[in-house]
C-alpha positions as CSV (number, residue, x, y, z in Angstrom):
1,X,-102.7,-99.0,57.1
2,X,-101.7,-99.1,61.0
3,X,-102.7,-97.1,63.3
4,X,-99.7,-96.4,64.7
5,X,-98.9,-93.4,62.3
6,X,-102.0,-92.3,61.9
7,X,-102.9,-88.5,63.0
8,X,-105.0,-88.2,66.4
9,X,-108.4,-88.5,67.3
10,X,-110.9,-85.6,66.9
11,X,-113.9,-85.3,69.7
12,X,-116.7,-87.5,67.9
13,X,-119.0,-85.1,66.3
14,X,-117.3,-82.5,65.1
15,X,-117.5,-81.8,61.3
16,X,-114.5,-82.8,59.0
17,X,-114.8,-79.4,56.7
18,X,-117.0,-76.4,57.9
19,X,-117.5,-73.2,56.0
20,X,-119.4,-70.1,57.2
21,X,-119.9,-67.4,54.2
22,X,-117.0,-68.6,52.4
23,X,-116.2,-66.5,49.5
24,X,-113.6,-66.1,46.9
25,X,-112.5,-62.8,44.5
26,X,-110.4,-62.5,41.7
27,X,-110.7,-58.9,41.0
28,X,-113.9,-58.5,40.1
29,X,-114.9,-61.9,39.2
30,X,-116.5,-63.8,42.0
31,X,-115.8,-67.1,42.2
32,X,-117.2,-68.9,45.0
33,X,-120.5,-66.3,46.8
34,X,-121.1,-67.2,50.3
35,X,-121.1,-71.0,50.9
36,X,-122.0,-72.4,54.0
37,X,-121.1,-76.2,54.6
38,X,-120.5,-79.1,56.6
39,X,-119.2,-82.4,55.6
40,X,-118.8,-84.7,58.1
41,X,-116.3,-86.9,59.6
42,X,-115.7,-90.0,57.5
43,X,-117.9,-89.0,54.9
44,X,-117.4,-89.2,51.0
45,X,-118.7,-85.9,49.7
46,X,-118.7,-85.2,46.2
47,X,-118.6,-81.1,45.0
48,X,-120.7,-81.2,41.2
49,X,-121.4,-78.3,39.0
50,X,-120.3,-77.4,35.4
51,X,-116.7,-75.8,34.3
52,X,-116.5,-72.7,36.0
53,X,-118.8,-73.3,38.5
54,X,-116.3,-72.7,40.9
55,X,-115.8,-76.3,42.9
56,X,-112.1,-76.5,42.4
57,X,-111.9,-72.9,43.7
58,X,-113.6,-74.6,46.8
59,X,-111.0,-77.3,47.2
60,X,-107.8,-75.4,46.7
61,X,-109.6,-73.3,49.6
62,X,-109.9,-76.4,51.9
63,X,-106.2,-77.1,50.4
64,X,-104.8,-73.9,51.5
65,X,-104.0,-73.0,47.2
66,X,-106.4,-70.0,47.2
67,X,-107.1,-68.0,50.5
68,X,-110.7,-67.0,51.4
69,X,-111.5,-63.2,50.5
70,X,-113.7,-63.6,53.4
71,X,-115.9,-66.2,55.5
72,X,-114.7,-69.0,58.2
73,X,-112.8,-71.9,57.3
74,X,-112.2,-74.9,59.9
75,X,-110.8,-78.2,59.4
76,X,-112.1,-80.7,62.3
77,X,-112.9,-77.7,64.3
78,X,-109.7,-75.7,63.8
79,X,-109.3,-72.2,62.0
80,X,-107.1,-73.2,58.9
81,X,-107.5,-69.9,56.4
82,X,-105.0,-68.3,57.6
83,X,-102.5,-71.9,57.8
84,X,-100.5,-72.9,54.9
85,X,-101.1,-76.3,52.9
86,X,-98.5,-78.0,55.0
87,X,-99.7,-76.8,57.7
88,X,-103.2,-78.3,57.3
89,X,-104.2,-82.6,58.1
90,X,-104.9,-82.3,54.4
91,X,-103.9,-84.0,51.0
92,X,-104.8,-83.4,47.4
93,X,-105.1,-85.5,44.2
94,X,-104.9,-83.7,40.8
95,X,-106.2,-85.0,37.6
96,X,-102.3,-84.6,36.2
97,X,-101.4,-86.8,38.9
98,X,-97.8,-85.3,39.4
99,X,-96.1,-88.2,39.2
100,X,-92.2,-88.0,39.0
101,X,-90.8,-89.5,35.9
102,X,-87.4,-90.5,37.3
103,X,-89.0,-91.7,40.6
104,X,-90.2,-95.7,40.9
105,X,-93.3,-96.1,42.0
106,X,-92.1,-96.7,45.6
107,X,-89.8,-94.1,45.5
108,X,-92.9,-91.6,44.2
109,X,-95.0,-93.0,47.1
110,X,-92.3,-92.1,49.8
111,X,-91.8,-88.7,48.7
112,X,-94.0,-87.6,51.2
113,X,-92.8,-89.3,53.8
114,X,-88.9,-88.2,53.2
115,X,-90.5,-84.4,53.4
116,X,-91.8,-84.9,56.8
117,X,-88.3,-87.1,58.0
118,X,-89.6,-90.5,57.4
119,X,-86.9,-92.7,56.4
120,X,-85.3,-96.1,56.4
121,X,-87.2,-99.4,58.1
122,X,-90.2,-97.0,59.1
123,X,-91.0,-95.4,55.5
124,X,-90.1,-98.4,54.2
125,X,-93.3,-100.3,56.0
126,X,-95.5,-97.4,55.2
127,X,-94.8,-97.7,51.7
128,X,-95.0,-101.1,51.8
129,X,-98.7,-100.5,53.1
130,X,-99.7,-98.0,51.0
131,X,-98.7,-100.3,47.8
132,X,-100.8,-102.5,49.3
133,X,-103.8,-100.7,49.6
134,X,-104.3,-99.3,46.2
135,X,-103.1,-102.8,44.5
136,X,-99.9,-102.4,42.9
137,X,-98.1,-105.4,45.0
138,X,-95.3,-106.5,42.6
139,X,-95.0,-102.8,40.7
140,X,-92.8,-101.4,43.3
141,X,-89.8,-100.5,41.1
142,X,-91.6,-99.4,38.1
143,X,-91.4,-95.9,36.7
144,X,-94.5,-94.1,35.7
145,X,-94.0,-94.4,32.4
146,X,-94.5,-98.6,32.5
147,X,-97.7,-97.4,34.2
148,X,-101.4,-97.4,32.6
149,X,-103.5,-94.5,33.3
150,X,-105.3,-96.5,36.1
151,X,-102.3,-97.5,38.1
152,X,-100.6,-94.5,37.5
153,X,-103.8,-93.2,39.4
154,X,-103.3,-95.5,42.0
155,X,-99.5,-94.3,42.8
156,X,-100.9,-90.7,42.9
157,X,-103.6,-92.3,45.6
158,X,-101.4,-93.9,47.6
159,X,-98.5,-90.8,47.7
160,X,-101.6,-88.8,49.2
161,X,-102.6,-91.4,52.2
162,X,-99.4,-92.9,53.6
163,X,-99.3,-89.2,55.0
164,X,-102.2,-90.2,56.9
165,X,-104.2,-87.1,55.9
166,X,-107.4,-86.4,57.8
167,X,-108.8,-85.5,54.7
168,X,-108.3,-86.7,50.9
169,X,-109.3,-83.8,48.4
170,X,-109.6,-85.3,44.6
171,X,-109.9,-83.2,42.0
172,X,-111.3,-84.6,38.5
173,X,-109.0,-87.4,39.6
174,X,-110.6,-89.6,37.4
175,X,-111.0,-87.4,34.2
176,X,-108.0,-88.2,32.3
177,X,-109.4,-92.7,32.3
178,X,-111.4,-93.5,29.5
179,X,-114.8,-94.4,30.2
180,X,-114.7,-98.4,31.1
181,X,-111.5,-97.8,33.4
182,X,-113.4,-94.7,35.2
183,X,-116.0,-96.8,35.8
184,X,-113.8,-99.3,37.4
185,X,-112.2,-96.7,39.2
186,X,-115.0,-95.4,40.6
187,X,-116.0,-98.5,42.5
188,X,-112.2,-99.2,43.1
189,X,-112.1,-95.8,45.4
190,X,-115.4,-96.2,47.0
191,X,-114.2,-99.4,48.4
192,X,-111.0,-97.6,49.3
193,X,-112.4,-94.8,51.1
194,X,-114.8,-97.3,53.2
195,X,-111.5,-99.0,54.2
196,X,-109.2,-96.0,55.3
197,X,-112.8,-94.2,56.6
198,X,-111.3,-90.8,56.4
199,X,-113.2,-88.2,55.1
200,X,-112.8,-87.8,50.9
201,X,-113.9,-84.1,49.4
202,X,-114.5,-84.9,45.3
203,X,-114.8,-82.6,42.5
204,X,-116.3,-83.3,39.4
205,X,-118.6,-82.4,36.8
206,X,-119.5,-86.0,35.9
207,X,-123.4,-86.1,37.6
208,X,-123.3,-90.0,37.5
209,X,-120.2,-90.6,38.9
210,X,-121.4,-88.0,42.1
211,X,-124.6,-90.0,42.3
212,X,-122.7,-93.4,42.1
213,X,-119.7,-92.4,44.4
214,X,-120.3,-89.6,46.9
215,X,-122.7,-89.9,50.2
216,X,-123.8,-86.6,49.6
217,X,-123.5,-84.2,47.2
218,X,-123.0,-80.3,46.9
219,X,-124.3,-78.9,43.7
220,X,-123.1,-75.4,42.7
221,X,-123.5,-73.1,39.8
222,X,-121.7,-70.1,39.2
223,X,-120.3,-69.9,42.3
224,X,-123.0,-70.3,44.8
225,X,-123.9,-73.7,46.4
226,X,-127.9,-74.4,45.2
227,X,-128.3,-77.4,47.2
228,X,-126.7,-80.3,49.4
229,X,-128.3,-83.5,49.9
230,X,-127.8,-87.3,49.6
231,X,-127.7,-88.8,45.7
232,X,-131.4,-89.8,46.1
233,X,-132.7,-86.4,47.8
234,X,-130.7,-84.1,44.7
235,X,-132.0,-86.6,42.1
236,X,-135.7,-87.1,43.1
237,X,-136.4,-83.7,45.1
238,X,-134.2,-81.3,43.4
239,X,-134.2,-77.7,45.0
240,X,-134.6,-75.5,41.5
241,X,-134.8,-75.6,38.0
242,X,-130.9,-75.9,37.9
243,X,-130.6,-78.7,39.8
244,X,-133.2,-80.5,38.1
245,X,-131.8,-80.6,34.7
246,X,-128.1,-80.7,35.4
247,X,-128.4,-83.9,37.4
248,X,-129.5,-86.9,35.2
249,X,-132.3,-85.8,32.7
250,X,-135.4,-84.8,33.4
251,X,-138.7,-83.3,31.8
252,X,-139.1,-80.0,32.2
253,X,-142.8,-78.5,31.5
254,X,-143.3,-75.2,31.5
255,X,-146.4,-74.1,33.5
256,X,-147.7,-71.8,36.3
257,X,-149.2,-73.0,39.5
258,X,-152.4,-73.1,40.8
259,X,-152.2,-73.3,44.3
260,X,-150.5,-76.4,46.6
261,X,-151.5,-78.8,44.7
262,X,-151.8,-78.2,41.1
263,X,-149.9,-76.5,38.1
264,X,-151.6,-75.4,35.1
265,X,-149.3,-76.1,32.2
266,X,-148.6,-74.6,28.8
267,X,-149.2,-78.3,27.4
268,X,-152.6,-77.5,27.7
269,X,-153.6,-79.8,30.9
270,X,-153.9,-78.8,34.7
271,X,-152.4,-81.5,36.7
272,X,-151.9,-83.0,40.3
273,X,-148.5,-81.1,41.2
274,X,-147.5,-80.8,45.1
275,X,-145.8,-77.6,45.6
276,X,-145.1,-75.0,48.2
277,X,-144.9,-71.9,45.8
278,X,-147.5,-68.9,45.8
279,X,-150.6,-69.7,43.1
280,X,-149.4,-67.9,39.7
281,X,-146.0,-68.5,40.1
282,X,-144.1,-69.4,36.8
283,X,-142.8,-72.9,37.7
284,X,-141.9,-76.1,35.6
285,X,-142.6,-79.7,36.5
286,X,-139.8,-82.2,36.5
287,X,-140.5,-85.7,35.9
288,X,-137.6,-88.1,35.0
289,X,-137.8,-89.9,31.7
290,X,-137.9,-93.1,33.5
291,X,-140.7,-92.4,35.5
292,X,-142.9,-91.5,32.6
293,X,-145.3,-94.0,31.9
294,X,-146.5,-94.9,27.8
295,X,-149.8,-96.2,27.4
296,X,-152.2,-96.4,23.4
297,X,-153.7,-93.4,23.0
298,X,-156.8,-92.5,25.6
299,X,-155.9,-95.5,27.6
300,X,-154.1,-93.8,30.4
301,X,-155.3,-95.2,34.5
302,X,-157.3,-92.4,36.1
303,X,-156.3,-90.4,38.3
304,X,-152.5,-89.9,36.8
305,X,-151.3,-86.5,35.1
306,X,-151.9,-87.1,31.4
307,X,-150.7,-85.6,28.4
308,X,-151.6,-86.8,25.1
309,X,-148.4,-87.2,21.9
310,X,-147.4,-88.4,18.8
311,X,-144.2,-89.9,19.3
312,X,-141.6,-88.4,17.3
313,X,-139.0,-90.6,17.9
314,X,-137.8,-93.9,19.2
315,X,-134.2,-94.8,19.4
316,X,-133.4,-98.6,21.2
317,X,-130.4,-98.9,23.4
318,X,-130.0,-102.5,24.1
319,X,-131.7,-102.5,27.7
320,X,-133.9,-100.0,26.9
321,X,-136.2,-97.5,24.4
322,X,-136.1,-93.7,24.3
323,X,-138.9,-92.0,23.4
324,X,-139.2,-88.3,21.9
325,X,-143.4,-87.5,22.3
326,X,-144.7,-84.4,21.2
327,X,-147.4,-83.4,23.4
328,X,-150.8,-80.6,23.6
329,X,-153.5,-80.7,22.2
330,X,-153.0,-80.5,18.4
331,X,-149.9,-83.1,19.3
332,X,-153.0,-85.0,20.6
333,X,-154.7,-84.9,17.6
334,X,-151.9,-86.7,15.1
335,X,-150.1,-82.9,14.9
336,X,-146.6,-83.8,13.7
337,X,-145.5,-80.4,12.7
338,X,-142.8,-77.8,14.8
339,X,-145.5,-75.4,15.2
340,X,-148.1,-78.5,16.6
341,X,-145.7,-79.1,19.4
342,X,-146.2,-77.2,22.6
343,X,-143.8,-79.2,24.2
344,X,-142.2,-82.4,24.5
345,X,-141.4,-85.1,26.2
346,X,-138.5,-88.4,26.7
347,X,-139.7,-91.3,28.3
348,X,-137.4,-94.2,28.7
349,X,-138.8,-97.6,29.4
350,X,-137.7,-101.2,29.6
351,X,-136.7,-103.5,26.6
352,X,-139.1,-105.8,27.8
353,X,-142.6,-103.7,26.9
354,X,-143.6,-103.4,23.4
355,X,-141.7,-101.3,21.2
356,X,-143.8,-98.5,19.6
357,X,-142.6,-96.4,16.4
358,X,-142.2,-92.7,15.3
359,X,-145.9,-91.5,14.1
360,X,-147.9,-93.7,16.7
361,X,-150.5,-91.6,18.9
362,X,-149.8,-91.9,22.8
363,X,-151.0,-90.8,26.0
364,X,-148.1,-90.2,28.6
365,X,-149.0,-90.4,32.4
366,X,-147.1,-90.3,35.7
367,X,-147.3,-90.2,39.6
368,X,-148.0,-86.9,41.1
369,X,-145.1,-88.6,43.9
370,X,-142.8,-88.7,40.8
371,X,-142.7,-84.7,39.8
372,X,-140.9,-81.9,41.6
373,X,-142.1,-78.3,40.5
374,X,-139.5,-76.5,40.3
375,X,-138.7,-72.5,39.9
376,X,-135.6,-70.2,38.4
């Protein structure tokens, strides 16, 4: 889009969103508890966390929807809590996308600019550049309702950024697409927010489509912020037990640690388990069903964490099996029954090893690199 209407440069360095003890109150139900975050200039941050979790109380906060109960709130280095939405470089994108029925897609695209006294051969090139950028060349006189879900998006899209917003918040924007289209979508607005390179805030509670999309990501659970990082760091190093099994799946086993570098778990084994929590602590030890290794029973490498199993089930996908192992010691032994099992776990491994079946006797081993112990 040209540069010529775009909103003016910030000093190089300063944060796109900042909040300092950011909290929000509805009577007496706290909704958001004291976040503190950046997100940079240019970056594409995604907000994750289950219904409720309060993310899209966050948002309608940066928005200007919902007004802090207390904390600072800055928008490239500017006190905005107090401001109004239109007062704020700001734009939003709903999962209902809003769209005027009566309107043509054009027409729906230059509402925006009429509000702010854009009109004739001006908001007509803005438009024009706008249609462009989200791809619906050629649909200009179209009314929503000749729309599919995806272009219908796009209109909603492009009626947010030919404001020139400093900021793009989405909300679930991509919710209401079935699940091929979202996952076109998804790599559809990536692209778009490398080519406009202003900074996009994402809600959702989709955990792949954070990893796939966002830069970083901010996970939060009932109302507080748990952790911020990049896709890898919240996938491979995640900061508690919360994290850990709401992002992707994992195996959680139940254990206490023994010092630095060990954990002594209920499974009946004491493995190699980096940690930094107090010896005797009540921990669990993640390790991702991918990076759980299947071997015949008692021929496991040395010098990997083992468990012994009986695999309960095995379910192929097409590119891959899932596993279901039931593992400790009486598991070990060819123990098949509920009360055998002191706990279990789901390895996933390529269609390209040999398939195994329900019944078999296993050992299952992994990297100590691989884990993250992990406390409440």
């Amino acid at each position: 889009m040209s540069d010529d209407a775009a909103p003016a440069a910030t000093p190089p360095g300063v944060p796109a969103v900042e909040m300092h003890g950011i909290s929000k109150r509805f009577g007496e139900v706290v909704a958001v508890d004291g976040i503190d975050l950046h997100i940079g200039d240019g970056e594409f941050f995604a907000l994750l966390g289950p219904s409720g979790c309060g993310k899209t109380t966050t948002l309608r906060m940066i928005a200007g929807l919902d007004i802090p109960s207390e904390g600072r709130l800055a928008i490239f280095g500017e006190e905005v809590a107090s401001l109004p939405p239109d007062r704020r470089p700001v734009n939003t994108v709903f999962q209902a996308y809003a769209l005027f029925p009566h309107m043509t897609v054009a027409q729906n695209i230059a509402f925006g600019l009429q509000m702010r006294g854009i009109r004739g051969p001006d908001a007509d090139r803005q438009v024009a550049e706008a249609t462009t950028l989200v791809q619906l060349e050629g649909m200009e006189h179209r009314r929503p309702s000749q729309l599919s879900g995806g272009q219908q998006q796009r209109v909603a899209l492009a009626r947010a950024l030919v404001n020139h917003p400093k900021v793009l918040l989405l909300d679930e924007p991509l919710g209401a697409l079935d699940l091929k289209l979202r996952q076109e979508m998804q790599v559809e607005l990536k692209a778009l927010q490398r080519e406009v390179g202003i900074t996009f805030v994402f809600v959702t509670h989709d955990q792949e489509e954070a990893l796939a999309m966002s830069d970083r990501v901010g996970v939060m659970s009932e109302g507080r912020l748990l952790q911020v990082g990049t896709p890898t760091e919240v996938y491979e190093h995640p900061a508690n037990r919360f994290v850990a099994d709401f992002i992707g799946r994992t195996n959680l086993l139940e254990g206490v640690t023994e010092g630095p570098s060990a954990m002594r778990l209920d499974a009946g084994a004491v493995v190699a388990a980096p940690n930094e929590l107090a010896a005797g602590t009540p921990a669990a030890l993640s390790v991702r069903p991918e990076q759980v290794r299947l071997h015949r029973h008692g021929e496991a490498p040395e010098g990997e964490p083992c468990l012994d199993g009986v695999i309960t089930d095995a379910t192929y996908l097409g590119h891959a099996f899932v596993y279901t192992i039931a593992v400790g010691p009486t598991a070990g032994a060819g123990g098949t029954n509920d009360g055998d099992r002191t706990a279990t776990i789901t390895a996933r491994s390529e269609t390209g090893s040999a398939a195994l079946a329900a019944g078999e006797s296993v050992s299952v081993s992994w990297t100590p690199a691989a884990t993250t112990v992990v406390a409440d």
